[in-house]
N, C-alpha and C positions, 0 to 999 in steps of 0.2 A: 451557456453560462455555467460554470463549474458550482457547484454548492457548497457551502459549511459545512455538509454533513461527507460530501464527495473530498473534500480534499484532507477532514481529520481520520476519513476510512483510509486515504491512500498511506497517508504518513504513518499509522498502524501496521497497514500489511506492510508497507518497505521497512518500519522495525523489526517485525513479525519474522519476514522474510532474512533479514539482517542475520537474525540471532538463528536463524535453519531450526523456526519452529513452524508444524504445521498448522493450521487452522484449530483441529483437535487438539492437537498434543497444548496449545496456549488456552484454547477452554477447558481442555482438563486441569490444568493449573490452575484458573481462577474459578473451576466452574461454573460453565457457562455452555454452551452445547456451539461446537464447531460454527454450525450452520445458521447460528446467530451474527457470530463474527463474520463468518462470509458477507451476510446481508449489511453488516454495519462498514463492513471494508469498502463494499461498493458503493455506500453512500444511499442506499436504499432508503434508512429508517432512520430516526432520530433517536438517541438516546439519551437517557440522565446523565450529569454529571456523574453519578456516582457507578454505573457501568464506566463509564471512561475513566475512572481514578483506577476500578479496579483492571481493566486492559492497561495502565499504566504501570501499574503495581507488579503485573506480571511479564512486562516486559525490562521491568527493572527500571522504570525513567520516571519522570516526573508529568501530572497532566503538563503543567508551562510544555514541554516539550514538545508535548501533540499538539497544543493549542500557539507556541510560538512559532517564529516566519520563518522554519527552517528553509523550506520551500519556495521561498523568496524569489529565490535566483531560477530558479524553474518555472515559476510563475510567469519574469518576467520575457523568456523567451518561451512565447504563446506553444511552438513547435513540438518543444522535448516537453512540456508537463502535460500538453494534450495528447502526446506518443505517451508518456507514462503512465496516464491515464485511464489510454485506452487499454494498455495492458495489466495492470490494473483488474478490468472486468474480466479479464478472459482466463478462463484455467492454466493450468501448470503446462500442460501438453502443449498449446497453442503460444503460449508465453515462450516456452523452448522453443518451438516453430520458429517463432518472432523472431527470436535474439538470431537463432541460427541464421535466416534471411538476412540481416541487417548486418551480422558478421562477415558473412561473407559479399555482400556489398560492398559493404566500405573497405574491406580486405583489398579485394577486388579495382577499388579504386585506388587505393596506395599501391598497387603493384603495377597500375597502369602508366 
């Protein structure tokens, strides 16, 4: 069962990620120490509203945005939000791995 706290860390780092800022460079903005946000992306810890207005702040959006059903449609196929998920926890290194893997799968399939 996916958590409240797991699915407004993911919608974080896929903004985070969006805008090609890193973990750091977004707590240096709101100050906040990187490896804060790590723990709250993966849904580890819970936090106040008022950490999530300012991860909001500094991603340029609004809470509603973390906290509405962007994810909706990802949700509803179990497959790809529990694949996004899982990548999600896993570092930058292995996240690369991932996509490369899965590129060239389905690459691999359309050429077949």
């Amino acid at each position: 069962m996916v958590t409240f706290a797991q699915t407004v860390g993911a919608k974080i780092r896929l903004h985070r990620m969006a805008q090609n800022l890193t973990q750091d460079k977004l707590g240096e903005l709101i100050g906040m120490a990187g490896s804060y946000l790590a723990q709250i992306e993966r849904g580890e810890i819970n936090v106040k509203l008022q950490t999530i207005e300012k991860i909001a702040s500094g991603l340029h959006m609004s809470v509603h945005d973390l906290f509405g059903d962007q994810a909706g449609s990802l949700q509803e196929n179990r497959w790809i939000w529990e694949s996004v998920l899982l990548l999600l926890q896993q570092d930058e290194a292995k996240q690369r791995q991932a996509h490369r893997i899965l590129k060239a799968l389905l690459t691999e399939e359309e050429s077949s």
